[in-house]
C-alpha positions as a printed Julia matrix, in Angstrom:
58×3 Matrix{Float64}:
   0.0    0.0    0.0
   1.59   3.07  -1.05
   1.27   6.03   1.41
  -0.77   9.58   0.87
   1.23  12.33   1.26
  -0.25  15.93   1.9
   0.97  19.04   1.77
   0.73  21.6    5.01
  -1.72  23.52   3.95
  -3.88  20.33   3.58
  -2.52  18.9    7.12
  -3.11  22.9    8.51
  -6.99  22.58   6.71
  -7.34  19.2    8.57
  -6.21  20.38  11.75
  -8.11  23.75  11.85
 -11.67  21.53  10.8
 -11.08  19.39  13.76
 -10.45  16.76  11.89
  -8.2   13.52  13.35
  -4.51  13.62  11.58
  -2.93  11.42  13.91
  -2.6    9.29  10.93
  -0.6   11.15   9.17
   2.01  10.64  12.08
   4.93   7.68  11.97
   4.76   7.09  15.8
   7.14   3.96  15.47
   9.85   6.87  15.14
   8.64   9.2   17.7
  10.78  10.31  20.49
  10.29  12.7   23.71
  13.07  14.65  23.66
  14.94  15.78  27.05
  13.79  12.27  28.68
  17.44  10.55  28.23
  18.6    9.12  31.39
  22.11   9.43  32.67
  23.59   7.56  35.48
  25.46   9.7   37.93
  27.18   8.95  41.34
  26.15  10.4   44.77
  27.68  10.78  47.89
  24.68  11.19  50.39
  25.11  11.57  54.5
  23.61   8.61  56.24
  20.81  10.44  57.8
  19.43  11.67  54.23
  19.43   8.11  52.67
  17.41   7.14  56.02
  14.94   9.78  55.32
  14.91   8.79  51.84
  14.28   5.51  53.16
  11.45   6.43  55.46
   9.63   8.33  52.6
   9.77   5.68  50.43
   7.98   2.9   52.43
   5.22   5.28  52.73
C-alpha cells in the first residue's frame, strides 16, 4: 500500500476543521526529547538516605 502524502496547507486545513490527523504521524519513530537518562554517582550523609528511606515505604 503506497502512502498519501499531503501538503501543510492540507494537514493545517485538517487540523483547523477538527479533523483527526494522527494518521498522518509515523509514531514507530517518535521520540520525547529531554527524557534521556544518565547515570550519575552520589555521595549522600547517612541520615538523608534514612529519610529517603522512610519516605519511600510510605
Amino acid at each position: 500500500m503506497k502512502k498519501k502524502y499531503i501538503t501543510a496547507a492540507e494537514f493545517d486545513a485538517q487540523f483547523d476543521a477538527g479533523e483527526n490527523v494522527s494518521a498522518h504521524y509515523n509514531l514507530e519513530q517518535a521520540v520525547r526529547p529531554g527524557l534521556e537518562q544518565r547515570r550519575v554517582s552520589v555521595d549522600f550523609p547517612l541520615w538523608m538516605v534514612q529519610q529517603l528511606d522512610q519516605v519511600a515505604i510510605r
